[in-house]
N, C-alpha and C positions, 0 to 999 in steps of 0.2 A: 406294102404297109399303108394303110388309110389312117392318116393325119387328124381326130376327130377336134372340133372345134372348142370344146375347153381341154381339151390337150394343148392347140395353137396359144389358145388365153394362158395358160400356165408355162409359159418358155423360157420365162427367165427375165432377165435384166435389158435383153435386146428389143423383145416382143412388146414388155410395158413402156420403153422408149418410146419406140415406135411409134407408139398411138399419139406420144409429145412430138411429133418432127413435123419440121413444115413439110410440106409436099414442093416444093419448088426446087427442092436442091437437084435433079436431073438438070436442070437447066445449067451450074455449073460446069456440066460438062464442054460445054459451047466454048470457043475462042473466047478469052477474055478476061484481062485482070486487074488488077487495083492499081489505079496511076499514080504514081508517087506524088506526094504532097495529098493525099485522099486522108483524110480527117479520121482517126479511129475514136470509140469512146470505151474506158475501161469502166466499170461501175465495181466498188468494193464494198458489200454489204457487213457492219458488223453488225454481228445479229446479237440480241439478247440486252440492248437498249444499254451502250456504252455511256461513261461517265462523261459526260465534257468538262467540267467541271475541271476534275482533277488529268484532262487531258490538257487542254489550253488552261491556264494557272492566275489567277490573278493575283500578283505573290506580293502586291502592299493594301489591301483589300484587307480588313480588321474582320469587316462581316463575315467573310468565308475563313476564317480561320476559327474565329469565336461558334462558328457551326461544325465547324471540321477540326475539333481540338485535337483528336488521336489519327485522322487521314488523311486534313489538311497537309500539302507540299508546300514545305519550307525555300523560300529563296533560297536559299542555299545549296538545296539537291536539285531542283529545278533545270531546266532546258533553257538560258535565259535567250528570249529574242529582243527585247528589249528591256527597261527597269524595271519595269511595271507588269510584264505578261513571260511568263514561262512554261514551257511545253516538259509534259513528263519527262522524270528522267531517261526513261527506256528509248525517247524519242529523239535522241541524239542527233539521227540521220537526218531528221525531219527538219532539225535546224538548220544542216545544211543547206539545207534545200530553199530554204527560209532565205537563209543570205544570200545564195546565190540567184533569188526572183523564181523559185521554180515553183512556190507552194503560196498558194490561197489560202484564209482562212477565216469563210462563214462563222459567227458567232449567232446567237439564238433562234436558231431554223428551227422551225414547225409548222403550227396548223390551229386551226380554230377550233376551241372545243377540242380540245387532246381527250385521246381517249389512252387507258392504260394498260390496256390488256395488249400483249407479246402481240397475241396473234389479228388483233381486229387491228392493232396503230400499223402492223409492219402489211396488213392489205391495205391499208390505204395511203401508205407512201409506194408499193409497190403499182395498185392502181390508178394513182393521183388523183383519187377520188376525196369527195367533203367527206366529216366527219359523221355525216347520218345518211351518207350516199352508198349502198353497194353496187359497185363494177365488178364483171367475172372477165374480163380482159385488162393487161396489164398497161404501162405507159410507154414501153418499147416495141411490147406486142404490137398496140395500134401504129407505134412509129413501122413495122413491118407490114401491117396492113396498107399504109396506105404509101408507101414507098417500091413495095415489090408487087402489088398487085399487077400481072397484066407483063412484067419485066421478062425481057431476055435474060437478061444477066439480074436478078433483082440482088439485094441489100440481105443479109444472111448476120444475124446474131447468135453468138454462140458464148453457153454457160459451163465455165467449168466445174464439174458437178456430175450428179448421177440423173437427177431428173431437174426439168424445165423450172423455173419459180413463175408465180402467176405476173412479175413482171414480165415476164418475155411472151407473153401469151396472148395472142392476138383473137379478133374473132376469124378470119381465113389464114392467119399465118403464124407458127408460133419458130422461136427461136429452137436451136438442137442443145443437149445438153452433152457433155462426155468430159471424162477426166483424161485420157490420154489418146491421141489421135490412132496410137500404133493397139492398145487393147481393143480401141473400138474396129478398126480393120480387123486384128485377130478372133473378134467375138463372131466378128459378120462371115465369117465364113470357116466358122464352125459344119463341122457337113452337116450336121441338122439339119440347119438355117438352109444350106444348097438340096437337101433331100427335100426340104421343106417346099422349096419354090420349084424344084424340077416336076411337083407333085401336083401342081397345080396347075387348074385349065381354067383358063380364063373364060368370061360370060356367066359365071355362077352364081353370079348377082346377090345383092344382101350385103349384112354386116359384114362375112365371111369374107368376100370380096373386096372388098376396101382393104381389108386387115393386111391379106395378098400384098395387095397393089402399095398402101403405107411400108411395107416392110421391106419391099423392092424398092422404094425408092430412098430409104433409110440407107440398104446397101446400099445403093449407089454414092448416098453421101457419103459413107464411111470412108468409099474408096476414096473419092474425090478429096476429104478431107487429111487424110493418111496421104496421097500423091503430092499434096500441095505440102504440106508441113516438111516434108524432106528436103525441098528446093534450097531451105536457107537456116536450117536450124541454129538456134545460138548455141556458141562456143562459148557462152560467158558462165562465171563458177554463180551460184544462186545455192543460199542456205539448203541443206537438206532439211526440209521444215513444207509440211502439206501447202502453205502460203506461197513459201520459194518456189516450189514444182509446179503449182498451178501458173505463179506469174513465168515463171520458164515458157512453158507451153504457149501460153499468151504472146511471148516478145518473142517466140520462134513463128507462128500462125503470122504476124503480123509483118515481119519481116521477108515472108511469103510471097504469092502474088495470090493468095486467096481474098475472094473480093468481101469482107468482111468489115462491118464498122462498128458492130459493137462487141463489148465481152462482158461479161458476170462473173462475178464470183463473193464467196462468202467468206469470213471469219469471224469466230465466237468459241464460247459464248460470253457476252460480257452481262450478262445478267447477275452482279454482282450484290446478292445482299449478304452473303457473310466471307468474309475475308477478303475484301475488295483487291486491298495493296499488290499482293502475290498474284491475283489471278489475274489484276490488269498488269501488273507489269509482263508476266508472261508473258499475255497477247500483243502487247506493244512491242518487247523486245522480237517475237516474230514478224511483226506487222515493219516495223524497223527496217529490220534484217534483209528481209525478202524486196522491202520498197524502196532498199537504196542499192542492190543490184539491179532491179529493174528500171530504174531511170539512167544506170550507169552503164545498160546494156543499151538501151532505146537511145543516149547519147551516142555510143559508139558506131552505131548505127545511122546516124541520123534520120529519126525520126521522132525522137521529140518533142520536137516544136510542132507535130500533128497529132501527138498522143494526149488526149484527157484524163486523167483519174480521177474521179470521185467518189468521194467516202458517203456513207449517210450509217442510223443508227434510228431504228424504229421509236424511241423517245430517249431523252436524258435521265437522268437521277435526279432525284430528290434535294433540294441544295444542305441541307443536316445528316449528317452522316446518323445511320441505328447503331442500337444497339450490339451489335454483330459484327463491328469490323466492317460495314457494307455502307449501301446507299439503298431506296426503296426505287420503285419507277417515279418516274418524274417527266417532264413535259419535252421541253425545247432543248436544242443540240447544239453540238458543234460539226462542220463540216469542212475536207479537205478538200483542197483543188490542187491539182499536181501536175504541170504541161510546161512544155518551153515555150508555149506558146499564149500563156495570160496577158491581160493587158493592165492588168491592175493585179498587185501579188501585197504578199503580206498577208497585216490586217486590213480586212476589206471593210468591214463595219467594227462600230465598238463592242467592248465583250459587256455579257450581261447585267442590269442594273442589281445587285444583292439588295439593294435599299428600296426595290419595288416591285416585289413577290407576291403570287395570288396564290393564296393558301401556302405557303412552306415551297413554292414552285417558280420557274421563271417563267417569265411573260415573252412567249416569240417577237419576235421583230422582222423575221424575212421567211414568207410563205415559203414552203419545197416546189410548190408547185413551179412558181417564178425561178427557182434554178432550175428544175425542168425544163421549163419555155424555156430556157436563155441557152441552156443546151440543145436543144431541139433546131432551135434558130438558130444562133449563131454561130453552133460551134459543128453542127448536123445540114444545118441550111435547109428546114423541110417548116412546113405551115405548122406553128405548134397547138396555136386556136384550134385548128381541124383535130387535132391528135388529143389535146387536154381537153377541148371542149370552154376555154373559158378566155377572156383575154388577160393576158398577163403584164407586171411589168418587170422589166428585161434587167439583169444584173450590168453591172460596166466593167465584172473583171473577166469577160469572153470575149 
């Protein structure tokens, strides 16, 4: 049987992967693995431009209630962390976490010149690009370009997902994407995929060839990744909830000796303009759920205090709630920081001024970019100038 070339293009799930994999993962195969105390970074994207607002609460705040008569949270249901500032109800866990030093909390993170559209603000917190800047590589991808380039053992980011996001997407290196280590082994050796590679002669040069040679070396990662994830899997219970299973996967890789530092992952949508209440409390009661067995497994573990998590959310809401039970797109955020290992926890800056709005919006106070760099450096240890492009200045709770 002859294999013909948009027959290859049309294969499925594995073949469109493929063309997103870095090509470095053979090198995994070599001796070598992650030394304990090795620094992981989690990134938790909620997509669809989360409220911060009514996530972090400024619950004796007149302004925000006087704008949020029917969505404004009342002190009284509130998360209280201290008099004055309360975390959604659904956020319980996070309190926790709160008291016991384990959770950071960013107030007005953004960008100059906000732009409001889903898909142009979440390219350029994914690129860490300006506002009237287009980049087709991501801000991790470059951190893989210029980490693994040239590596025996290089630095390997991996997105739990079906495909790469253009953060992970370098110009020579991009991050892998897969939802479970054991489907992606069982895809890869589909006999197809083995009919498919027995059937090829190498030297055939062209597109064709590459496609070959990317797909070969995809298997190879599959296995590699499937071999490693068994060595230590967690025994810990984690919500049956798409967020719990992904961060499962995550606290088993990591527990590993797969040499890995970063991971992705997504939840949404919080794009809430009608019926906000319900639909964030959903996503936080998951988000919750899933984030307080996963620090209660990475404790038992001891690893912890080398795990980062970070949240972000392509803009905030509008600070007046519509007419609809929602919020509209709005500008600046709130962001978490989640490690045993912070040096400054809480609140880290003050939360937004209500009393000094540009159009019905809040006014940032702490670039993304500079939690980038501060992650990048401090918490990654790699040149973040090379990687952003720009000099930054450095946060103090990394």
């Amino acid at each position: 049987m002859i294999i013909k070339r948009r027959q290859f293009l049309q294969t499925g799930s594995l073949a469109t992967a493929s063309l997103l994999l870095p090509r470095f993962l053979k090198a995994f195969e070599r001796p070598g693995r992650m030394p304990p105390g090795n620094r992981v970074v989690v990134v938790l994207q909620m997509s669809g431009g989360n409220d911060g607002l009514n996530t972090v609460i400024p619950v004796r705040n007149d302004i925000y209630y006087r704008l949020r008569p029917h969505l404004g949270i009342g002190k009284e249901k509130a998360a209280l962390i201290t008099d004055e500032v309360g975390l959604h109800p659904a956020l319980i866990g996070l309190r926790g976490l709160y008291d016991d030093g384990s959770l950071g909390i960013l107030s007005s993170v953004g960008y100059p010149n906000p732009d409001r559209s889903h898909f142009r603000s979440m390219d350029i917190w994914q690129t860490a690009s300006d506002s009237k800047e287009v980049l087709q590589t991501g801000w991790l991808g470059r951190y893989l370009d210029a980490q693994c380039s040239g590596c025996d053992h290089p630095t390997q980011a991996l997105e739990i997902d079906d495909v790469v996001s253009l953060a992970l997407k370098g110009a020579q290196i991009k991050g892998m994407a897969l939802k479970d280590p054991k489907r992606l082994y069982n895809t890869s050796h589909e006999k197809y995929f083995s009919d498919l590679q027995a059937q090829h002669v190498n030297g055939q040069g062209g597109s064709v060839d590459y496609l070959y040679k990317t797909m070969a070396e995809t298997l190879s990662g599959a296995n590699y990744i499937f071999e490693q994830s068994k060595l230590r899997p967690s025994s810990a219970s984690y919500p049956n909830t798409e967020l719990g299973r992904n961060l499962h996967t995550i606290a088993s890789l990591i527990f590993s000796d797969i040499n890995t530092r970063v991971y992705y992952l997504s939840l949404g949508s919080f794009d809430t303009h009608v019926n906000q209440a319900a639909q964030q409390e959903r996503l936080f009661t998951e988000l919750n759920d899933a984030l307080v067995a996963f620090v209660a497994d990475l404790k038992a573990n001891h690893r912890f205090e080398d795990t980062l998590l970070l949240t972000f959310s392509e803009f905030g809401r509008r600070v007046a709630q519509n007419a609809s039970g929602g919020t509209d797109h709005g500008t600046a955020n709130t962001m978490f920081l989640v490690s045993g290992g912070l040096k400054q926890k809480g609140l880290i800056n003050g939360l937004p001024d209500l009393s000094d709005l540009s159009e019905g919006d809040l006014k940032y106070q702490v670039d993304f970019k500079d939690v980038y760099a501060t992650v990048l450096n401090k918490w990654l240890g790699t040149d973040d100038k090379s990687i952003l492009g720009r000099q930054s200045t450095y946060l103090s709770c990394i």
